[in-house]
ZADO-1210 file (C-alpha; in nm, 4 decimals, padded with zeros to 6 digits):
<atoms>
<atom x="09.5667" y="16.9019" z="08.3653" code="UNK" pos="1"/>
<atom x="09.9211" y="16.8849" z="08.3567" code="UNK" pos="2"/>
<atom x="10.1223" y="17.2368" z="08.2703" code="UNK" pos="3"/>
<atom x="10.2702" y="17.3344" z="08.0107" code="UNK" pos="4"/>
<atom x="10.6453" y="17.4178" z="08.0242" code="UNK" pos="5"/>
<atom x="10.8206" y="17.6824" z="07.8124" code="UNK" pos="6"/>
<atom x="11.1144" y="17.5655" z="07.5955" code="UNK" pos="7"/>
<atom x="11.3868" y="17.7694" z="07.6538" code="UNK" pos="8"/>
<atom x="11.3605" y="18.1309" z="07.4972" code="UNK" pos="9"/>
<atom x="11.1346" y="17.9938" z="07.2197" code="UNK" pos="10"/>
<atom x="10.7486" y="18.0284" z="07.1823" code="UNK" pos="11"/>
<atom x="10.6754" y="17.6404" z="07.2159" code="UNK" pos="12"/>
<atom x="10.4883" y="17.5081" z="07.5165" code="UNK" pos="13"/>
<atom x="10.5539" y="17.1694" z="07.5679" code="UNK" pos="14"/>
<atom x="10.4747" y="16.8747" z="07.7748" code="UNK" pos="15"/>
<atom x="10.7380" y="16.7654" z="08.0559" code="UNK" pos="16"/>
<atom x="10.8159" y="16.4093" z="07.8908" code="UNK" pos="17"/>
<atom x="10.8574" y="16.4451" z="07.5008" code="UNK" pos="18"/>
<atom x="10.7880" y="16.1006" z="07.3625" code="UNK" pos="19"/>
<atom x="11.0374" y="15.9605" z="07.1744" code="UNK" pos="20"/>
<atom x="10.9660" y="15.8274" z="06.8017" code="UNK" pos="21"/>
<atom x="11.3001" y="15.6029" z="06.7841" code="UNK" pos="22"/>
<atom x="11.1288" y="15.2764" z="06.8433" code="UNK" pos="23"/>
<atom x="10.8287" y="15.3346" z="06.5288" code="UNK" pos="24"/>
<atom x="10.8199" y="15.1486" z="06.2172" code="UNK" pos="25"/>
<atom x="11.1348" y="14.9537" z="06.4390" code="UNK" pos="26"/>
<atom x="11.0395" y="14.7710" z="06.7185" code="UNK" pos="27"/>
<atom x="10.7173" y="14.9220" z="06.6913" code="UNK" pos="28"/>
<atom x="10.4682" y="14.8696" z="06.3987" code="UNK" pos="29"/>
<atom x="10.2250" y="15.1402" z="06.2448" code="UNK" pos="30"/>
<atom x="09.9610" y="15.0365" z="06.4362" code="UNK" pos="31"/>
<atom x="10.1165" y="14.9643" z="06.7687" code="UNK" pos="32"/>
<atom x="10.2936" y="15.3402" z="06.7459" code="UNK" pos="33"/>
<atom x="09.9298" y="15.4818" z="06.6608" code="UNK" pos="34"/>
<atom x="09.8467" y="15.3321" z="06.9881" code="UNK" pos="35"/>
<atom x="10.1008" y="15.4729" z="07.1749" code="UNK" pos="36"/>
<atom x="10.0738" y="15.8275" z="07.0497" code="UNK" pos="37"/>
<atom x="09.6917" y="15.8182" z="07.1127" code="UNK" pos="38"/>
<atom x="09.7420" y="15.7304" z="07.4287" code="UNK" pos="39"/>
<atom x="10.0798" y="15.9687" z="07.5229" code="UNK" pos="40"/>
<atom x="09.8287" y="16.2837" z="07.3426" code="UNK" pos="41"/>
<atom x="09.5034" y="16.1272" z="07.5082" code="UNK" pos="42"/>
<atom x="09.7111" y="16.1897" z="07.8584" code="UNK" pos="43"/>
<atom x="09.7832" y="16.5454" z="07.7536" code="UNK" pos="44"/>
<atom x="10.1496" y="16.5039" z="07.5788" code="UNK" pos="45"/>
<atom x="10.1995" y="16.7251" z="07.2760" code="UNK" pos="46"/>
<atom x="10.5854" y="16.6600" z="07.2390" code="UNK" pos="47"/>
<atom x="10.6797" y="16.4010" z="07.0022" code="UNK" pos="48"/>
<atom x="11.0512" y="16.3790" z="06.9278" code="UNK" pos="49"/>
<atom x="11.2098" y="16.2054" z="06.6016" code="UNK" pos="50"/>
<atom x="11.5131" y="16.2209" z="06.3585" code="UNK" pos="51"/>
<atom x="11.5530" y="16.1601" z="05.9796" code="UNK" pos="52"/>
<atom x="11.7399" y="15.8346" z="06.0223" code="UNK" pos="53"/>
<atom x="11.5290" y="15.6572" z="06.2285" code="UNK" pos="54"/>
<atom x="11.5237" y="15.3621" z="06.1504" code="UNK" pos="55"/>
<atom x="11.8068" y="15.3444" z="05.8914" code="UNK" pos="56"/>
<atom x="12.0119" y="15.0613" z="06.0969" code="UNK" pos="57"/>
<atom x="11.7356" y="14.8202" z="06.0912" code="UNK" pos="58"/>
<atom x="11.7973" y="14.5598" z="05.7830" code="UNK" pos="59"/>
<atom x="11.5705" y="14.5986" z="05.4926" code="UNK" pos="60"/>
<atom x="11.4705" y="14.9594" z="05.6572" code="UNK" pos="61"/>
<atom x="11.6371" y="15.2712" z="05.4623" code="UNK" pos="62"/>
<atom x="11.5900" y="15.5846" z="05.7205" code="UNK" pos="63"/>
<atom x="11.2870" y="15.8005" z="05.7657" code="UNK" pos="64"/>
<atom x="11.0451" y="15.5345" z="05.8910" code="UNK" pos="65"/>
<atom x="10.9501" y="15.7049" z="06.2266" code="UNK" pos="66"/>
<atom x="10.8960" y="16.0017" z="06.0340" code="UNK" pos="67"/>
<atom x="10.6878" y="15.8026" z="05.7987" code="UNK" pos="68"/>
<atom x="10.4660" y="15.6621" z="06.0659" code="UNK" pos="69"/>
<atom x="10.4247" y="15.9953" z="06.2366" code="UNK" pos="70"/>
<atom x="10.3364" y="16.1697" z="05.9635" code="UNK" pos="71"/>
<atom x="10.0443" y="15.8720" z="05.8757" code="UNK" pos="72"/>
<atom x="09.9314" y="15.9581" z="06.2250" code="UNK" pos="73"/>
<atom x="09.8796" y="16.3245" z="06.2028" code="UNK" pos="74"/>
<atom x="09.7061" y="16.2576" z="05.8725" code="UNK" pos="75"/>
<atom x="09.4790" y="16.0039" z="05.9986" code="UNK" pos="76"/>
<atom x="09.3631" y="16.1888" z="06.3349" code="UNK" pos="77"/>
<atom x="09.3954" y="16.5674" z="06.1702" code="UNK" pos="78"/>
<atom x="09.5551" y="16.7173" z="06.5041" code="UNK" pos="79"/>
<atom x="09.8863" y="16.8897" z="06.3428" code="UNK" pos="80"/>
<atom x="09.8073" y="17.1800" z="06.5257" code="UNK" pos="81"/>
<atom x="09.8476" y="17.0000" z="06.8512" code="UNK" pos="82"/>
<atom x="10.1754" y="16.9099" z="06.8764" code="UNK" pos="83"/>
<atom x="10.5106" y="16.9989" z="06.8908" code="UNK" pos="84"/>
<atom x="10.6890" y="16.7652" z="06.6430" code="UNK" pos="85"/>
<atom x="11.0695" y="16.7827" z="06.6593" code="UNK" pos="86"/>
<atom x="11.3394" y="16.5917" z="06.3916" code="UNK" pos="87"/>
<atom x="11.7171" y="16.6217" z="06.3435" code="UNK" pos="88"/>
<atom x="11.9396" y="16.6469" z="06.0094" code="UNK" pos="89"/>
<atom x="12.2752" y="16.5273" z="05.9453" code="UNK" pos="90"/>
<atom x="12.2738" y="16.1020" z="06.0015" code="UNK" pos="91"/>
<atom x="12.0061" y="15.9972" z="05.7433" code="UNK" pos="92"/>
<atom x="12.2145" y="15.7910" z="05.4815" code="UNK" pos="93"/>
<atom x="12.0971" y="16.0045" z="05.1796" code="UNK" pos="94"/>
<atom x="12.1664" y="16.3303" z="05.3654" code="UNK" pos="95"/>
<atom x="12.4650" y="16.2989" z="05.5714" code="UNK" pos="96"/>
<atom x="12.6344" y="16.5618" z="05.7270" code="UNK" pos="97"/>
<atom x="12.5850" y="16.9475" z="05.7848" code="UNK" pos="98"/>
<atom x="12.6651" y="17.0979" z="05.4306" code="UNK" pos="99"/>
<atom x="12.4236" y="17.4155" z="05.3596" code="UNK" pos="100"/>
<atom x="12.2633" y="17.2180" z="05.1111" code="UNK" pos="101"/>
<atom x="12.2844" y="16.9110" z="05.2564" code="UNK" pos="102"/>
<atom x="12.0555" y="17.0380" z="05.5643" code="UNK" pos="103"/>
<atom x="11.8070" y="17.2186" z="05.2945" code="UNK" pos="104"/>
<atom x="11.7255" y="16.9231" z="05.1366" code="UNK" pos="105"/>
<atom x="11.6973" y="16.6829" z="05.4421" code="UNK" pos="106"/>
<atom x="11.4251" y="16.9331" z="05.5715" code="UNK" pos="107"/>
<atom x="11.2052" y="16.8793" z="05.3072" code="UNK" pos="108"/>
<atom x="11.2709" y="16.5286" z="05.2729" code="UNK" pos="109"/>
<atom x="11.1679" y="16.5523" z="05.6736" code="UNK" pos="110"/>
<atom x="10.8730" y="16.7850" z="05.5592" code="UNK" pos="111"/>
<atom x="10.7332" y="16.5536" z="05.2950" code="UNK" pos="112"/>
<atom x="10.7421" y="16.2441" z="05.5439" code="UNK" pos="113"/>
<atom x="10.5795" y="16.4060" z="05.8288" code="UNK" pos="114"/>
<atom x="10.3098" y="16.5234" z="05.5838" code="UNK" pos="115"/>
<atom x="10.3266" y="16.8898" z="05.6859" code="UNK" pos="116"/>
<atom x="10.4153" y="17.2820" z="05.6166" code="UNK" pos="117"/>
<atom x="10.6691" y="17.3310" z="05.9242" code="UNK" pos="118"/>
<atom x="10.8633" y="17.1560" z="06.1697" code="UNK" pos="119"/>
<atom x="10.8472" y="17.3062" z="06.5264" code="UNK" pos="120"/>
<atom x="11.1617" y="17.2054" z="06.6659" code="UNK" pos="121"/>
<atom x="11.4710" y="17.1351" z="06.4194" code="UNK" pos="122"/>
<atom x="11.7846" y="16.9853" z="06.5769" code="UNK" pos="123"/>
<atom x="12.1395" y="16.9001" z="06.4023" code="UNK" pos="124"/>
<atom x="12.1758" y="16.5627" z="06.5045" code="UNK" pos="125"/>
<atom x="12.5810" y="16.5185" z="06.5340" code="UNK" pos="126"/>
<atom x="12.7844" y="16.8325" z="06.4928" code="UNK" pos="127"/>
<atom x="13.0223" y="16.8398" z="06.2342" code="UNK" pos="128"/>
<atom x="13.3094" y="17.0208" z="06.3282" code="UNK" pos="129"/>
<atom x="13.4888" y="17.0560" z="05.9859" code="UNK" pos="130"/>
<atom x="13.1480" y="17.2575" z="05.8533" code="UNK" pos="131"/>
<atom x="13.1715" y="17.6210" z="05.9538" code="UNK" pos="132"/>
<atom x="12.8917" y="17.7296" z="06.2326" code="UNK" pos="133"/>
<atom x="12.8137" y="18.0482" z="06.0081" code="UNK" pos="134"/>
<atom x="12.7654" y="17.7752" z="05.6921" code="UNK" pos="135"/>
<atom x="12.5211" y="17.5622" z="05.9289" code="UNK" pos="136"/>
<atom x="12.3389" y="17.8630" z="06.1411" code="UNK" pos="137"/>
<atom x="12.3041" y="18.0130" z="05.7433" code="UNK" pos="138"/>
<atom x="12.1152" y="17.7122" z="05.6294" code="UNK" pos="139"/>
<atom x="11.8983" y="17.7063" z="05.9465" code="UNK" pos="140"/>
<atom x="11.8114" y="18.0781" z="05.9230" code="UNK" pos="141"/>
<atom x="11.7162" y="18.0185" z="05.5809" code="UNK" pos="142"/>
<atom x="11.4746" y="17.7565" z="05.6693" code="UNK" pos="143"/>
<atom x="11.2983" y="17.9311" z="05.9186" code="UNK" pos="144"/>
<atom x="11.2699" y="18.2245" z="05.7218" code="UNK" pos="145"/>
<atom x="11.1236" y="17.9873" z="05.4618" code="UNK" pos="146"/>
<atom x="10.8488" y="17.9165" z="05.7531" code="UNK" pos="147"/>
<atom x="11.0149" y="17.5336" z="05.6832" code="UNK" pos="148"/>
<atom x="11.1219" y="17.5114" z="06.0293" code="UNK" pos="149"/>
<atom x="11.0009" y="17.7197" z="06.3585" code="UNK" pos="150"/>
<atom x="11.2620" y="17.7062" z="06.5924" code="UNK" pos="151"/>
<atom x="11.6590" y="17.5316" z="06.6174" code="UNK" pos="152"/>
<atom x="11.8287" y="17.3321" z="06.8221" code="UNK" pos="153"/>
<atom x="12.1376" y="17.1246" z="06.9071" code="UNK" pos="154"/>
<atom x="12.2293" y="16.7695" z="07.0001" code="UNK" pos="155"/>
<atom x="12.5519" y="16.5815" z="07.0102" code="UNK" pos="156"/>
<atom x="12.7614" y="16.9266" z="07.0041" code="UNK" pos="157"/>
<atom x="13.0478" y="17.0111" z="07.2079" code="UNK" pos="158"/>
<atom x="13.0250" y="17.3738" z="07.4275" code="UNK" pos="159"/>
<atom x="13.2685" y="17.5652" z="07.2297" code="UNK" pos="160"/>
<atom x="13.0710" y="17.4647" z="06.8925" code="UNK" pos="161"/>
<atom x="12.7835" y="17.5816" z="07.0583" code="UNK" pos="162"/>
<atom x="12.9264" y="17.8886" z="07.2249" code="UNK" pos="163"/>
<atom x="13.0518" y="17.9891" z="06.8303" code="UNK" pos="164"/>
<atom x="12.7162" y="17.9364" z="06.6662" code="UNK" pos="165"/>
<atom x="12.4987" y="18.1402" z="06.9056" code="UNK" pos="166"/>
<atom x="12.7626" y="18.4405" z="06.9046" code="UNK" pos="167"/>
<atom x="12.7178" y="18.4012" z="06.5140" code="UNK" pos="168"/>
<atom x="12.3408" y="18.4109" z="06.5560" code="UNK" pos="169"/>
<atom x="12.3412" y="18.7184" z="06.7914" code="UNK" pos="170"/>
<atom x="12.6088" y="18.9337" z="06.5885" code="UNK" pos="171"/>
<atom x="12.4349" y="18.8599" z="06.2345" code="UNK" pos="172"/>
<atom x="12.0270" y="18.8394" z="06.3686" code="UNK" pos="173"/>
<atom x="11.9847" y="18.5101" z="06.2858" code="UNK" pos="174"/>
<atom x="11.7969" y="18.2108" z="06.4126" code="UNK" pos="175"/>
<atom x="11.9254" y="18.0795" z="06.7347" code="UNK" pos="176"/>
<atom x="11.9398" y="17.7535" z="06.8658" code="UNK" pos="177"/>
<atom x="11.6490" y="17.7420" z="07.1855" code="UNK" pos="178"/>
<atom x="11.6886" y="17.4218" z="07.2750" code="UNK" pos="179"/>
<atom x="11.9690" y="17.1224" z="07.3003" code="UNK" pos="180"/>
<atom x="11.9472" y="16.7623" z="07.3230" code="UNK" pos="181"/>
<atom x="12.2388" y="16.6228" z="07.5013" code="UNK" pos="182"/>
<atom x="12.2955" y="16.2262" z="07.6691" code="UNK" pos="183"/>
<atom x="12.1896" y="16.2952" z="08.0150" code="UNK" pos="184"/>
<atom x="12.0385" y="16.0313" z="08.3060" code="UNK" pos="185"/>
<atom x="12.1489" y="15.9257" z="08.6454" code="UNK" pos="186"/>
<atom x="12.4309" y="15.7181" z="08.5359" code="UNK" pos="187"/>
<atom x="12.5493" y="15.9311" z="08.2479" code="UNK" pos="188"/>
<atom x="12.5911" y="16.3068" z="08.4150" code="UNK" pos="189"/>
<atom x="12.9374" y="16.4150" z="08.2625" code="UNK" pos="190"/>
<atom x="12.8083" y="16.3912" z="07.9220" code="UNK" pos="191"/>
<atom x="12.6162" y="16.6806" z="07.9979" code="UNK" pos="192"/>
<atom x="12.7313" y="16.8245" z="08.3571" code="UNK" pos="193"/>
<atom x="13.0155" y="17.1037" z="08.3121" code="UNK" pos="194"/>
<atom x="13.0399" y="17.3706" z="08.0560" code="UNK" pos="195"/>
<atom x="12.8080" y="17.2332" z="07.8153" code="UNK" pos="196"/>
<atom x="12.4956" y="17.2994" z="08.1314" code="UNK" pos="197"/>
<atom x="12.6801" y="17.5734" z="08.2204" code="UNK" pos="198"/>
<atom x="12.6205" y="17.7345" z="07.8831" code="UNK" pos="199"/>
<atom x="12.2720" y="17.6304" z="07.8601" code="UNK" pos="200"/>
<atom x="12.1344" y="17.7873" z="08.1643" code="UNK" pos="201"/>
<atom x="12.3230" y="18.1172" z="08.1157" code="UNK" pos="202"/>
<atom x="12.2702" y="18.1481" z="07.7222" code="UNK" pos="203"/>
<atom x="11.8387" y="18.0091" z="07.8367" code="UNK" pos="204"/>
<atom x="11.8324" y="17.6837" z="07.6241" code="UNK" pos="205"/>
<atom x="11.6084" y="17.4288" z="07.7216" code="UNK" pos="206"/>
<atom x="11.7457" y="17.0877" z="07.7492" code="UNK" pos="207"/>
<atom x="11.5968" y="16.7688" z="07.6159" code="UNK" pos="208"/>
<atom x="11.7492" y="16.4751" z="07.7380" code="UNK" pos="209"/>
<atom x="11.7854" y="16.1637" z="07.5326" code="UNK" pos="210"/>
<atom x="11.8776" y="15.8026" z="07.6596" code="UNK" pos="211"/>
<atom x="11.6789" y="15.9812" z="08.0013" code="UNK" pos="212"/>
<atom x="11.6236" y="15.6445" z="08.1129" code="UNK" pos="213"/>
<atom x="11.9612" y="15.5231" z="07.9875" code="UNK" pos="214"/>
<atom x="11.8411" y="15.2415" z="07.7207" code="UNK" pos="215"/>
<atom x="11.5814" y="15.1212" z="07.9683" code="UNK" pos="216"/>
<atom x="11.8649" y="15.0325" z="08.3094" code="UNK" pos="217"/>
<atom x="11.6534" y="15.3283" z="08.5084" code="UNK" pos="218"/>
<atom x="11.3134" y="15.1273" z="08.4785" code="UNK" pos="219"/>
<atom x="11.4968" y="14.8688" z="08.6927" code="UNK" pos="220"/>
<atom x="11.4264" y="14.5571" z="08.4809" code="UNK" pos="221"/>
<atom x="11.7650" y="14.5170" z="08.4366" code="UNK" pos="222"/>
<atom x="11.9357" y="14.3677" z="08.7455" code="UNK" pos="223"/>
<atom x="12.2688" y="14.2241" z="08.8435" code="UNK" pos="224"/>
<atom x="12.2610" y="13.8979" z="08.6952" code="UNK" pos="225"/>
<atom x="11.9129" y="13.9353" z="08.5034" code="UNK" pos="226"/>
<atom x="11.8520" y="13.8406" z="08.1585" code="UNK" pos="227"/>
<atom x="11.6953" y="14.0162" z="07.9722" code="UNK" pos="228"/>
<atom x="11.4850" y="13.9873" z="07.6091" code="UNK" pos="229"/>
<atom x="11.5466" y="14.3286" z="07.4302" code="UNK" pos="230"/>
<atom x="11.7307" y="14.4786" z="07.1326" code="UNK" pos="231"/>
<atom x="11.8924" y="14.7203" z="07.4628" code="UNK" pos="232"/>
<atom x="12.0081" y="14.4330" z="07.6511" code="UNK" pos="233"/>
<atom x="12.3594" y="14.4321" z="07.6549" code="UNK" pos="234"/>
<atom x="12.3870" y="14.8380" z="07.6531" code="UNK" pos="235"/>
<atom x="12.1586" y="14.8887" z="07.9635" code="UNK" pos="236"/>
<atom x="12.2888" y="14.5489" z="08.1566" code="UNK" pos="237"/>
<atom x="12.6265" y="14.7213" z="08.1496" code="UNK" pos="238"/>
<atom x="12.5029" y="14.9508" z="08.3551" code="UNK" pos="239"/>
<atom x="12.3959" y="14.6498" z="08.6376" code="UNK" pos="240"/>
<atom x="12.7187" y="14.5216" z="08.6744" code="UNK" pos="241"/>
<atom x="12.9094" y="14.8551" z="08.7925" code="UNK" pos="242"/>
<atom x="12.8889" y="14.9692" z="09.1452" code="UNK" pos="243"/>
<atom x="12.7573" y="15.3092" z="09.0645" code="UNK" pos="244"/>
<atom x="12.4639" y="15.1353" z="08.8671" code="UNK" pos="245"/>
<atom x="12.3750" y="14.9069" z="09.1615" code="UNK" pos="246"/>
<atom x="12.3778" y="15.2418" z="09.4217" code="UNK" pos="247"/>
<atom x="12.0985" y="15.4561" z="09.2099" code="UNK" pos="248"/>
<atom x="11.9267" y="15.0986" z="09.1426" code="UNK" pos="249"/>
<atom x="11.9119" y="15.0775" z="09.5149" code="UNK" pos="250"/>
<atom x="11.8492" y="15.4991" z="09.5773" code="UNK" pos="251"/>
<atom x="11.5809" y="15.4370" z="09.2789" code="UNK" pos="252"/>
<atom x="11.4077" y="15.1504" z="09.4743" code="UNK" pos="253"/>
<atom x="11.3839" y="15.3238" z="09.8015" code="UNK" pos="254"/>
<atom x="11.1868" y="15.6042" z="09.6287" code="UNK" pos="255"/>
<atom x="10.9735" y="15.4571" z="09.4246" code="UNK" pos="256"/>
<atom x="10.8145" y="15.2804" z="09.6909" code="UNK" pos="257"/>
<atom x="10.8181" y="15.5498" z="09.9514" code="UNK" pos="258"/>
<atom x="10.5599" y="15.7190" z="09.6780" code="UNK" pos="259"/>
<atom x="10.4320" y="15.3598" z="09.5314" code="UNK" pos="260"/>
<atom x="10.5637" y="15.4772" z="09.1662" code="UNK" pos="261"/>
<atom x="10.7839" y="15.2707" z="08.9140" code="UNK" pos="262"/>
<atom x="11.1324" y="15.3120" z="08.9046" code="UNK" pos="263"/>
<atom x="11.1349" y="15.4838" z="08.6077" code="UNK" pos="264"/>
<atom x="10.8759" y="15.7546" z="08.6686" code="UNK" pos="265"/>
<atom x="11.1317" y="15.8474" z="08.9727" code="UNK" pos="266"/>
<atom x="11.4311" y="15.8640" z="08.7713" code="UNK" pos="267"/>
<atom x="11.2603" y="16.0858" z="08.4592" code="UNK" pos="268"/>
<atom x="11.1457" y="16.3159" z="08.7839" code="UNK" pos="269"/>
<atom x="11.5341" y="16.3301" z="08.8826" code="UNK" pos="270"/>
<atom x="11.5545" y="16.4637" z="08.5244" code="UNK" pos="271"/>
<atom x="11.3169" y="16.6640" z="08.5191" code="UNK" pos="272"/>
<atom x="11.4508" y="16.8430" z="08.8364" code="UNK" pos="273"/>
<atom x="11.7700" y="16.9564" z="08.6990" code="UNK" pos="274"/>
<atom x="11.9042" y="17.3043" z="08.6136" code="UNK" pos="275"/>
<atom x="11.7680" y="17.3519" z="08.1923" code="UNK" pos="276"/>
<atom x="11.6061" y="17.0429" z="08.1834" code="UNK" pos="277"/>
<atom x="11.2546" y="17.0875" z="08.0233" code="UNK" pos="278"/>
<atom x="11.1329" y="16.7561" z="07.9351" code="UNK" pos="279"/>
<atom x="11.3255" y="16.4411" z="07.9227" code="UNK" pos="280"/>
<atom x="11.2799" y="16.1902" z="07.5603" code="UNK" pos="281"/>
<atom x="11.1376" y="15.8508" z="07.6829" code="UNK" pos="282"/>
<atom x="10.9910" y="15.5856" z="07.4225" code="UNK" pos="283"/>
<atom x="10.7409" y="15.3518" z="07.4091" code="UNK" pos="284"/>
<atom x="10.6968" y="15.0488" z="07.2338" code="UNK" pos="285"/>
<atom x="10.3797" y="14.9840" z="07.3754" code="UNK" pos="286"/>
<atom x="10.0884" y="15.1531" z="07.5872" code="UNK" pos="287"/>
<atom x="10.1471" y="14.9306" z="07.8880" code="UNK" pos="288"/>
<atom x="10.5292" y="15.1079" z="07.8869" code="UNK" pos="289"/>
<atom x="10.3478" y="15.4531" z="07.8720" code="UNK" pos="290"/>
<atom x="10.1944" y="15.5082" z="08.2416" code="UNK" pos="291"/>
<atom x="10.5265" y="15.5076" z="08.4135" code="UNK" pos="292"/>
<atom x="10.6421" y="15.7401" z="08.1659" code="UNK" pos="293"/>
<atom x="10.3730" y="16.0059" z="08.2023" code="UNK" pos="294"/>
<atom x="10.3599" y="15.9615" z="08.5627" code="UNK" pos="295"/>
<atom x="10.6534" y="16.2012" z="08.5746" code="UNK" pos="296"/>
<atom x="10.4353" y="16.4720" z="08.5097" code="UNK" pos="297"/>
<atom x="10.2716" y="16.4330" z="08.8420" code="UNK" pos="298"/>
<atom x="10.5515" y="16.3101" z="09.0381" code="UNK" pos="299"/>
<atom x="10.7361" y="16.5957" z="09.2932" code="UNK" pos="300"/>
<atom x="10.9872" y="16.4687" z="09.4942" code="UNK" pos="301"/>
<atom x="11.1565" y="16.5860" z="09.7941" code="UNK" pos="302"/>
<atom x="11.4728" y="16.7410" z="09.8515" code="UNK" pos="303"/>
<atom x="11.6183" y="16.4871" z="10.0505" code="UNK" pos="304"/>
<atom x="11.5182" y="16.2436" z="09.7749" code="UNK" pos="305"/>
<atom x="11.6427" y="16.4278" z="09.5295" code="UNK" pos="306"/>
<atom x="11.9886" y="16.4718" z="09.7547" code="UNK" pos="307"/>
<atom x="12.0073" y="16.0748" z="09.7991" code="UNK" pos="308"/>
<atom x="11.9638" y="16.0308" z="09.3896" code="UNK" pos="309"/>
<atom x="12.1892" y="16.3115" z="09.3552" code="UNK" pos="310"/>
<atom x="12.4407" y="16.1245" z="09.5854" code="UNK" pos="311"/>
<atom x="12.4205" y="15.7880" z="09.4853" code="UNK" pos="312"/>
<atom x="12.5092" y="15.8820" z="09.0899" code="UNK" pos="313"/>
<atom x="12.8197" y="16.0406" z="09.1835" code="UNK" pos="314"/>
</atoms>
């Protein structure tokens, strides 16, 4: 049985791959995604990560469909209590922004999709630096005094946003944000490396890394040259045709094969590795996708590995 780990300073216990809800009721249908969440749960996961807008850019779709299909889900197999569900506010097109009331009412929006009491794990989706932190942190408080929402967090914020709000929290006793949700994977480390990690690990947030595999160039299907059929082709074939791309393809390779793993399991266990992270997002649109997801949670590699990853990202 895989472990547990503890997120950040909060009383969750989560699994260390949180399965990301971006591709239901979108390139997954009701009862594909029922498929892959049996399965992710079946192998122990109990992390399940979504947002309010997703999928508002799909045509004829109008936001709040993964929430929709998750919240079918927990209905249908009666295992709330299970899992740690986490959403974001501020991008779906009836409820932009961070306004006080604007976050109130996109929680139970959230709340009445998902088909429950409480979410676990409530993220602001895009900061919006012309809202005040003490007008957002206010709203947030209020909700988990409500018993709405369990615990905060941030994603898309910049480390002086998030430096003000969790002074605010500390000097007034109010909610604080436990966890953060930034862009981090093997070819994208300065969108998280630097102050924004630095202020994690000292301040104890857990990180939760989205795009971990960045749009599907870590599982290696995407090669110099290689055409691909997916809705991610042209963002993660960018990534083939750049030198740095082609070194961790290469790094990835050698590893995976040294412990006879896919190249994706090896590059969520990079993740996984580094300083706050907790448990990377990965998505499925399928089972067959899942195993190479999971297979992080078994996966140690060695320090030397982790060095020659390390080295060929830079």
């Amino acid at each position: 049985m895989t472990s547990l780990r503890k997120l950040g300073s909060s009383s969750l216990e989560v699994f260390p791959l949180c399965l990301g809800g971006n591709v239901f009721g979108w390139t997954a249908d009701e009862a594909n995604s029922f498929a892959v969440l049996d399965a992710y749960t079946a192998a122990g996961g109990n992390f399940i990560d979504t947002a309010d807008s997703y999928s508002a850019w799909v045509e004829g779709n109008v936001g709040g469909e993964s929430e929709t299909v998750i919240g079918n889900w927990l209905r249908a197999r009666g295992n709330r209590d299970d899992v740690v569900i986490a959403t974001k506010v501020g991008q779906h097109p009836d409820f932009r922004g961070l306004k006080a009331a604007t976050i109130k009412a996109a929680a139970d929006a959230s709340l009445r999709r998902l088909g429950t009491d409480r979410i676990d794990l409530y993220y602001t989706h895009f900061d919006e630096p012309e809202v005040p932190v003490e007008e957002i942190i206010g709203a947030l408080d209020e909700l988990v005094k409500a018993g709405k929402v369990r615990h905060i967090g941030a994603s898309n914020i910049s480390a002086e946003r998030l430096a003000a709000s969790l002074a605010f929290s500390d000097r007034e006793g109010l909610a604080r944000y436990v966890a953060l949700q930034p862009h981090y994977n093997l070819v994208s480390r300065d969108t998280y490396e630097g102050p924004l990690q630095d202020l994690a690990e000292r301040e104890n947030l857990a990180a939760v890394p989205y795009y971990a595999l960045a749009a599907g160039f870590l599982t290696g299907k995407y090669r110099p040259g290689a055409a691909v059929d997916s809705p991610r082709a042209q963002g993660a074939g960018q990534y083939a045709e750049t030198e740095r791309g082609r070194r961790v393809l290469a790094a990835l390779d050698e590893v995976a094969a040294a412990h006879g793993v896919p190249v994706a399991t090896v590059a969520l266990a990079w993740l996984l590795s580094r300083p706050t992270v907790v448990a990377p997002i990965a998505s499925a649109r399928t089972t067959e996708q899942l195993p190479a997801l999971l297979g992080v949670a078994e996966l140690t590699l060695t320090d030397d590995e982790l060095r020659r990853l390390t080295e060929a990202s830079d």
